[in-house]
C-alpha positions as CSV (number, residue, x, y, z in Angstrom):
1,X,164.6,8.6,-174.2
2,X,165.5,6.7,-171.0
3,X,162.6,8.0,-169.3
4,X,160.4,6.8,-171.9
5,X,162.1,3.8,-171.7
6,X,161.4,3.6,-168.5
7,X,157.7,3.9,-168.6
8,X,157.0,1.9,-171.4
9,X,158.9,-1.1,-169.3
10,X,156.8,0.1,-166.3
11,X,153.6,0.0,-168.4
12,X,154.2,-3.7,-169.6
13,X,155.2,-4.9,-166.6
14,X,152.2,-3.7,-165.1
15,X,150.4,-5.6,-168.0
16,X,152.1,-8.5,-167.4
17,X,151.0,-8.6,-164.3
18,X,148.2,-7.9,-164.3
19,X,147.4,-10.6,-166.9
20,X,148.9,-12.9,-164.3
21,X,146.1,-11.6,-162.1
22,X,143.6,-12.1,-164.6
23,X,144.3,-15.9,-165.7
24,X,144.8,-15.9,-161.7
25,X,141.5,-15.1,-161.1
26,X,139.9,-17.1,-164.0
27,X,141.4,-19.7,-163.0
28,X,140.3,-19.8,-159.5
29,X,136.8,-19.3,-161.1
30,X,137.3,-22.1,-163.0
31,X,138.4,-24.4,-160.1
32,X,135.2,-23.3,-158.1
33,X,133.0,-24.3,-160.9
34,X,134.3,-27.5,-161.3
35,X,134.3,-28.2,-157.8
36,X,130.5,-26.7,-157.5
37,X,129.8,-29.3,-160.8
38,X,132.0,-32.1,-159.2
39,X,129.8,-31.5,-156.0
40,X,126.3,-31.5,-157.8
41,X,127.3,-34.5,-159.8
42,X,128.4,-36.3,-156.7
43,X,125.4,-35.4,-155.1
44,X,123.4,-36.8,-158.2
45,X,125.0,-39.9,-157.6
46,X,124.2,-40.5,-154.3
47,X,120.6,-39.7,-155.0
48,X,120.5,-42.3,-157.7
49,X,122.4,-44.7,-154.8
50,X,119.6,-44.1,-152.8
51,X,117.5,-44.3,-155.0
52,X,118.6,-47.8,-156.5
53,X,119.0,-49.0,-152.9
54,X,115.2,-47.8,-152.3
55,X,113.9,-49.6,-155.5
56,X,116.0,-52.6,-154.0
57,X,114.6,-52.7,-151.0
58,X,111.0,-52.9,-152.7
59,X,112.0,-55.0,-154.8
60,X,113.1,-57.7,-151.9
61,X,110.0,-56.7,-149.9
62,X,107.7,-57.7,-153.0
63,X,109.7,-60.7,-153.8
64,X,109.1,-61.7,-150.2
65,X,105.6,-61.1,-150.3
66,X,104.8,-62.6,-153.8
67,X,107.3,-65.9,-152.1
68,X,104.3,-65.6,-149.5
69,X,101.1,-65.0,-151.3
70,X,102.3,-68.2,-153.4
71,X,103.3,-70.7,-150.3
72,X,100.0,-69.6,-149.3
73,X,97.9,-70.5,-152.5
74,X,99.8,-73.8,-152.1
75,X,98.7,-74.7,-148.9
76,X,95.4,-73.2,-149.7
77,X,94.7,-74.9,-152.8
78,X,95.7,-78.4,-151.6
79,X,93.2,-77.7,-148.8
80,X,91.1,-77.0,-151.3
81,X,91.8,-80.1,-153.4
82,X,91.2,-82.3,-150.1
83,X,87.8,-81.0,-149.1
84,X,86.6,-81.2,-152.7
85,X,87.5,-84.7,-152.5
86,X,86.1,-85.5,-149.7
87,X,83.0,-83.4,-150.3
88,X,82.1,-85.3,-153.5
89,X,82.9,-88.8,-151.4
90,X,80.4,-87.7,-148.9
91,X,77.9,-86.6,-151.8
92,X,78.3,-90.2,-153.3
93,X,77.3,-91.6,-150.0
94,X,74.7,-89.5,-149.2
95,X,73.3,-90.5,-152.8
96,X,73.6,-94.6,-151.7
97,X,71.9,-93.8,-148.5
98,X,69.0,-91.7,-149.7
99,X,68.8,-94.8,-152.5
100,X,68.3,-97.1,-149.2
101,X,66.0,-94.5,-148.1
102,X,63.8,-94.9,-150.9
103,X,64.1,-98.7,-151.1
104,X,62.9,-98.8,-147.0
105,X,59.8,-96.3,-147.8
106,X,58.4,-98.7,-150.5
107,X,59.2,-101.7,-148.7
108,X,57.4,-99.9,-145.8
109,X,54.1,-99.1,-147.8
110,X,54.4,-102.3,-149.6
111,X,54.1,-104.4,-146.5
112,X,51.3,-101.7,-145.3
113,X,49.3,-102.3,-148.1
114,X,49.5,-106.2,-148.1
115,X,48.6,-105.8,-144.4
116,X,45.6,-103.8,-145.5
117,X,44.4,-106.3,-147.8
118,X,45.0,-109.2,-145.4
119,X,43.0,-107.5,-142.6
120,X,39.8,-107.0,-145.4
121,X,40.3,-110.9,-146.6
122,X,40.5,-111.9,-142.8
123,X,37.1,-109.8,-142.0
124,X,35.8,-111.4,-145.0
125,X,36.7,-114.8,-144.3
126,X,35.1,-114.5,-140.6
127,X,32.0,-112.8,-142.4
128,X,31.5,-115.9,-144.3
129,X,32.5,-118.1,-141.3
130,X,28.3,-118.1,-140.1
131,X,27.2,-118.6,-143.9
132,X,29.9,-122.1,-144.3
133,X,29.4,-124.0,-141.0
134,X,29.9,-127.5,-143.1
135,X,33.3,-126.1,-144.1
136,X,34.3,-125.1,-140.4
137,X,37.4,-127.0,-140.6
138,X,38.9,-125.7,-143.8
139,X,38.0,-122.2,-142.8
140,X,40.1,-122.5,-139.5
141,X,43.0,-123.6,-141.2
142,X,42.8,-121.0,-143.9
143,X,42.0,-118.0,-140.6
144,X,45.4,-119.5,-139.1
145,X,47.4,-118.9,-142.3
146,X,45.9,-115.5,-142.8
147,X,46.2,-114.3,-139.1
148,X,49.8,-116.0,-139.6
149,X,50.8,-113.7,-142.6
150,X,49.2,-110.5,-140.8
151,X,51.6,-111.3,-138.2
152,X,54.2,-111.4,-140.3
153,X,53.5,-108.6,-142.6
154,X,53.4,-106.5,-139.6
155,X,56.8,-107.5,-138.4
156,X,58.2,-106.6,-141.5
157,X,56.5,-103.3,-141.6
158,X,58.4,-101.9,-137.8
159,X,61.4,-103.6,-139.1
160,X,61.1,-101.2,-142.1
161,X,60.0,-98.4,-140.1
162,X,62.8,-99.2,-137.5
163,X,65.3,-99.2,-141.1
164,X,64.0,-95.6,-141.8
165,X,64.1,-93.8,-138.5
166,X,68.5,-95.2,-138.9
167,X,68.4,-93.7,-142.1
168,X,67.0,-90.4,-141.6
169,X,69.4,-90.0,-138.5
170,X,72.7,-90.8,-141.1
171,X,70.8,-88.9,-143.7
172,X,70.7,-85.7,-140.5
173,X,74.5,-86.7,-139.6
174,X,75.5,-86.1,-143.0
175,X,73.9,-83.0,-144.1
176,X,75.4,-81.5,-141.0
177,X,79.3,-82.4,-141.9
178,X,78.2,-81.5,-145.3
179,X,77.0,-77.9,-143.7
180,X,80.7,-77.7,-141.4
181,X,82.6,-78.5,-144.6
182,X,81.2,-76.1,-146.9
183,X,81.9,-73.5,-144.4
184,X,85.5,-74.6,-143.8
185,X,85.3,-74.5,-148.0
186,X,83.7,-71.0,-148.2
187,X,87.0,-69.6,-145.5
188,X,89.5,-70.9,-147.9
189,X,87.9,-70.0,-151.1
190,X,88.1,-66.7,-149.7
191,X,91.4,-67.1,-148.7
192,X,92.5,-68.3,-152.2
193,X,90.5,-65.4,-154.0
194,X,92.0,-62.6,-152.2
195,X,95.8,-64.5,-152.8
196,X,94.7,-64.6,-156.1
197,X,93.5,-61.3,-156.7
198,X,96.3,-59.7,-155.1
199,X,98.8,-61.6,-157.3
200,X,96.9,-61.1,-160.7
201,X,96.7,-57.6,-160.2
202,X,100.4,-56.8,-159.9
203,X,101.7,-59.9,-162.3
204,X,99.1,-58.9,-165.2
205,X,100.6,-54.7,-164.7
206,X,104.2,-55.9,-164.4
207,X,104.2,-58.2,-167.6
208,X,102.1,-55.8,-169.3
209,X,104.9,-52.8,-168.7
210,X,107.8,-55.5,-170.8
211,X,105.6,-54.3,-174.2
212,X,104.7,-58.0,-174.5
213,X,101.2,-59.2,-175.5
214,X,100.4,-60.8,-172.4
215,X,97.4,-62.7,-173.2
216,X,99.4,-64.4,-176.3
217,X,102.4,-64.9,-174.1
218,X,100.1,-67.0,-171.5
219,X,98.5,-68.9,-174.5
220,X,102.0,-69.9,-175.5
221,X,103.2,-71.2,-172.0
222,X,99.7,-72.7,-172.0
223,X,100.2,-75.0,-174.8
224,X,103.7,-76.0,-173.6
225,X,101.9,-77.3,-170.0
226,X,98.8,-78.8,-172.0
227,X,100.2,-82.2,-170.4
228,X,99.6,-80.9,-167.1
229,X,95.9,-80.9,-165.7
230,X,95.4,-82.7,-161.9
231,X,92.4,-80.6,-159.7
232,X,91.5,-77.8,-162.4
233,X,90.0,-80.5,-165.0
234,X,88.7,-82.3,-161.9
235,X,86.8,-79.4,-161.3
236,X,85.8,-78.4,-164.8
237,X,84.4,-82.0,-165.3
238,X,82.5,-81.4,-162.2
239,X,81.5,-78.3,-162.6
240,X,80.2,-79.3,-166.4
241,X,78.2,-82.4,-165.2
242,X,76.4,-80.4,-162.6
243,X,76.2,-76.8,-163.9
244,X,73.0,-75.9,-161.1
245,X,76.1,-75.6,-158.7
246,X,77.2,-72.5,-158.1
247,X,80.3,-73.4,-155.6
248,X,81.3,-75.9,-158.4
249,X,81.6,-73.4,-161.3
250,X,83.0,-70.6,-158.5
251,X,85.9,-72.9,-157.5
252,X,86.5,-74.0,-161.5
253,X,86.9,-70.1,-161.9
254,X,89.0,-70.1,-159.2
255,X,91.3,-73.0,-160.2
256,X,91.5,-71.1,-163.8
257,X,92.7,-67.9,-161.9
258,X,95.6,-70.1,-159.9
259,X,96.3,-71.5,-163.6
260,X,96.5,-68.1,-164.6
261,X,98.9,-66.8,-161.7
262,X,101.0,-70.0,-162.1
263,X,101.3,-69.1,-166.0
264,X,102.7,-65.6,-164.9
265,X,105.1,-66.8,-162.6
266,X,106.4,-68.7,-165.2
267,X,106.7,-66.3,-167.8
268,X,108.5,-63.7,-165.1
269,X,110.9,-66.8,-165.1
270,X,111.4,-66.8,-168.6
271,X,111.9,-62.4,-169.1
272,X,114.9,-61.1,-167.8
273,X,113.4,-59.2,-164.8
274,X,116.3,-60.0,-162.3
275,X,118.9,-57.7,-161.3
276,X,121.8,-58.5,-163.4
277,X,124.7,-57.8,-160.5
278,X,124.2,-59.3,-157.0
279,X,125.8,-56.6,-154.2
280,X,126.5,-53.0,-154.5
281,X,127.0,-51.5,-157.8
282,X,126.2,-47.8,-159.4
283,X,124.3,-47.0,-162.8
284,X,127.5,-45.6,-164.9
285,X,125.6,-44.8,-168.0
286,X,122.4,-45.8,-169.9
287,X,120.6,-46.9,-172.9
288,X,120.7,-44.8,-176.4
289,X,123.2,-42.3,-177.7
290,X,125.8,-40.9,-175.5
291,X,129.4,-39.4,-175.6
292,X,132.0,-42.3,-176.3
293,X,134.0,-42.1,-173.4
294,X,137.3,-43.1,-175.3
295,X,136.4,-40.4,-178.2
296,X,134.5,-37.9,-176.8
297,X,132.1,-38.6,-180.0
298,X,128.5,-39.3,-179.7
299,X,127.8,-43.1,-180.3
300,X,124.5,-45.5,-179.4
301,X,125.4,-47.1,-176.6
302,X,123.4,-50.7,-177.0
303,X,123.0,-51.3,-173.4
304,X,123.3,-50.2,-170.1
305,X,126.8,-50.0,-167.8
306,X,126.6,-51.1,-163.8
307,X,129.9,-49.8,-162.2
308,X,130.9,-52.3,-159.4
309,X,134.0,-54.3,-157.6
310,X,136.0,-56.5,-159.6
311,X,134.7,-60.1,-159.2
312,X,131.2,-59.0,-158.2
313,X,128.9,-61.7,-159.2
314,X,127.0,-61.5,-162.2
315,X,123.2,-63.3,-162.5
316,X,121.7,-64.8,-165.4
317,X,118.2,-62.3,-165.2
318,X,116.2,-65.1,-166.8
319,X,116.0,-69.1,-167.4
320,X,117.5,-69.7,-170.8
321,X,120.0,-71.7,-172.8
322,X,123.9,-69.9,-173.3
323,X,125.0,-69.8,-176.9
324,X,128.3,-67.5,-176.4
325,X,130.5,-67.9,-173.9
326,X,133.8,-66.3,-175.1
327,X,136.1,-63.2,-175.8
328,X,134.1,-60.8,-178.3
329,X,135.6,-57.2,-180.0
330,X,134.9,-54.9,-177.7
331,X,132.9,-56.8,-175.0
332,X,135.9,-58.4,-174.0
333,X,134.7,-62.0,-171.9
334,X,130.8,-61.9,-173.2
335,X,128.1,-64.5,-172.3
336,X,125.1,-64.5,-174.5
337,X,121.8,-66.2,-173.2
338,X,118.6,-66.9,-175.3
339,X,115.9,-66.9,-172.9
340,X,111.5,-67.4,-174.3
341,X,109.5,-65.1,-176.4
342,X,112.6,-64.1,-179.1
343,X,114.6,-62.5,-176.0
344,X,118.3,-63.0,-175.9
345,X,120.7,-61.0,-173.1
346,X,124.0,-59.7,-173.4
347,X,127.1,-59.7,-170.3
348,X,129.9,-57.4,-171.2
349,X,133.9,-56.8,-169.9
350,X,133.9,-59.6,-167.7
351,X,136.7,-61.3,-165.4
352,X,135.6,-64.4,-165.3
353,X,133.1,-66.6,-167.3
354,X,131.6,-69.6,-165.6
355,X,129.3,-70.9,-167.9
356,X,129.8,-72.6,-171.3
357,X,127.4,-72.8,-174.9
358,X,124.6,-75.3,-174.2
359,X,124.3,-74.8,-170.5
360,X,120.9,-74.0,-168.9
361,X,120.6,-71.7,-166.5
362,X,117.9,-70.2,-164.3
363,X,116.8,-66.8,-163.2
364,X,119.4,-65.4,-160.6
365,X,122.1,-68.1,-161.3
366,X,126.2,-67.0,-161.6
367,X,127.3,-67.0,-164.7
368,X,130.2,-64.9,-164.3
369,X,132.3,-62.2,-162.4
370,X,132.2,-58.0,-162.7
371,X,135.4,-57.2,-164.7
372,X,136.9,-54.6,-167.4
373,X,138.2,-56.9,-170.4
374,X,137.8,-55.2,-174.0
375,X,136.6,-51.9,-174.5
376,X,136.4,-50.7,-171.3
377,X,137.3,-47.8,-168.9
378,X,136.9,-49.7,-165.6
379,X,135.3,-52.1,-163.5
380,X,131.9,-52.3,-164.8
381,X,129.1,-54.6,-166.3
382,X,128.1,-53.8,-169.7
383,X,124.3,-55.3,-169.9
384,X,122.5,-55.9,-173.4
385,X,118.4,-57.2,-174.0
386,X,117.9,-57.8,-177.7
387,X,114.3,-58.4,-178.6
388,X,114.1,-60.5,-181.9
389,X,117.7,-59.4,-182.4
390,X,117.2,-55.4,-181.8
391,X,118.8,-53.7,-179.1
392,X,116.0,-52.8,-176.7
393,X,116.5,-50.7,-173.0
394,X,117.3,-53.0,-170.1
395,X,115.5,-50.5,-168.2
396,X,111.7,-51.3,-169.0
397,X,112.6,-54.8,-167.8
398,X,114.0,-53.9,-164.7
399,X,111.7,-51.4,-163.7
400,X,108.8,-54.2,-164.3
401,X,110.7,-56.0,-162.1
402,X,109.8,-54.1,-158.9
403,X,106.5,-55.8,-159.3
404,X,107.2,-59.1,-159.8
405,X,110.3,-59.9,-157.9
């Protein structure tokens, strides 16, 4: 009986043990898992990093180069505006002076022709001069007055000639300033159209990506600036009194193109298209259902998270009017902003609020600081776009963004 005893105590213990062994093992196979997951998600991560610091970096270089493209179609179009000026001046003048022109021509022939017909009367009057010796005395007087008006008529006529060889050489002076500035003209349509075309482009894409109608949103921004007119309806005017011009209805296309990109820039003013966090931050989570990090539940998850420093500053992504600026269930210190187009934007868990209800604020102003009031795990920025009150991902906007900014 002891032996068996023995042996059954060897057998458990050997059991034991090697159960030991076993959750030993699994264990350590757990451990290398979650350090080969830990490792893959931190890897993830810094993709994203590099990613998002990539996308940055476009972002800046296009916002440098859309800063450019429109310093230069404001230098080009006032340069435009000038010579436009001062080509219709110039055509006004050369108008009065072909006018004088026209005037010296008939003078000209007018005093030609009374010549003509005071040479015949004189030839006649000395034809008759043999047939009316008794009148000799009244026919020498009348000779004088007749040779007297010849004279004269021919005086007038070089003085009119001399009047139309000045004109013709400030007729020549003008057409060739007219030729050096419609060349000058031609290099900065160019110039302008190229700007233009490059800005277009892009602008019509990125707007177009927001789901917006862009067309009806430039109508709308159009009837807001209806006050607003200066070179285009200079142009237009122009171009619709003289419509055998084909410069005139190119540069009133042109002007309508600049209208156009203006109208754009605007509306990329008024949709949040900014970068709600200035600084570094990391994309915690995004938009739609996820797990609730409190309950481990699924739950929609209305916006998207931006993980960052406390105090990191927080940007208003579009121009728009602030009608909540206050502690909220669950957000914590919120800011609300109502921006154009029945597009309102949502600032969750922060620190600080600088702003108050009725402020205005522009594109890339602070309006508050990175915190983790309310419902929150950490430091983070919870960031909401509602589109006629519905939830809508953050995400379309900002990836727009990279072609605007």
């Amino acid at each position: 009986m002891l032996a068996g005893g023995t042996a059954l105590g060897a057998v458990a213990l050997v059991s034991a043990v090697g159960a030991a062994l076993l959750a030993g093992v699994e264990r350590d196979r757990a451990a290398r898992d979650l350090a080969v997951m830990r490792a893959a998600y931190e890897a993830r991560i810094a993709a994203l990093a590099a990613e998002r610091d990539d996308a940055r970096g476009t972002v800046s270089a296009l916002h440098r180069r859309v800063e450019e493209a429109t310093r230069q179609l404001a230098l080009t179009q006032a340069e435009l505006v000038t010579a436009l000026e001062a080509e219709r001046a110039r055509s006004l003048t050369l108008a009065a002076v072909r006018r004088n022109l026209a005037e010296a021509v008939r003078a000209r022939d007018l005093a030609e022709r009374e010549r003509e017909a005071l040479a015949l009367r004189l030839a006649a009057l000395e034809g008759d001069l043999s047939r009316r010796a008794g009148s000799e005395n009244d026919l020498s007087q009348t000779l004088g007055a007749v040779s007297a008006a010849l004279a004269d008529s021919i005086r007038r006529r070089e003085a009119a000639e001399a009047r139309l060889s000045e004109l013709n050489a400030e007729i020549a002076a003008l057409e060739e300033r007219n030729r050096i500035d419609a060349q000058r003209m031609e290099r900065a349509i160019g110039r302008i159209e190229e700007a233009v075309l490059f800005s277009l482009g892009r602008m019509q894409t990125a707007l177009a990506a927001t789901g917006f109608d862009v067309e009806e949103m430039l109508a709308s921004l159009r009837e807001s600036h209806s006050g607003q007119g200066g070179p285009l309806l200079v142009l237009a005017s122009a171009a619709a009194e003289d419509e055998t011009d084909p410069q005139l209805g190119r540069l009133a296309a042109l002007m309508a193109d600049l209208e156009r990109v203006e109208l754009m820039r605007v509306a990329s003013a008024k949709l949040p298209l900014a970068v709600p966090v200035k600084g570094s931050f990391r994309f915690t989570s995004g938009f739609g259902t996820r797990k609730d990090p409190r309950t481990g539940r699924p739950r929609r998850h209305e916006g998207i998270d931006l993980a960052g420093a406390r105090g990191t500053p927080i940007l208003a992504t579009a121009e728009g009017t602030v009608v909540y600026a206050g502690r909220m269930s669950g957000y914590g210190n919120v800011i609300k902003i109502r921006h154009a187009f029945g597009v309102e934007t949502v600032y969750g868990h922060l620190s600080r609020i600088r702003v108050k209800v009725g402020d205005k604020v522009v594109q890339g102003e602070h309006i508050g600081d990175m915190g983790s009031t309310g419902r929150s795990t950490g430091t983070h920025l919870h960031y909401e776009v509602r589109l006629n009150g519905n939830p809508v991902n953050p995400m379309t906007y900002l990836k727009a963004a990279r072609d605007v900014l």
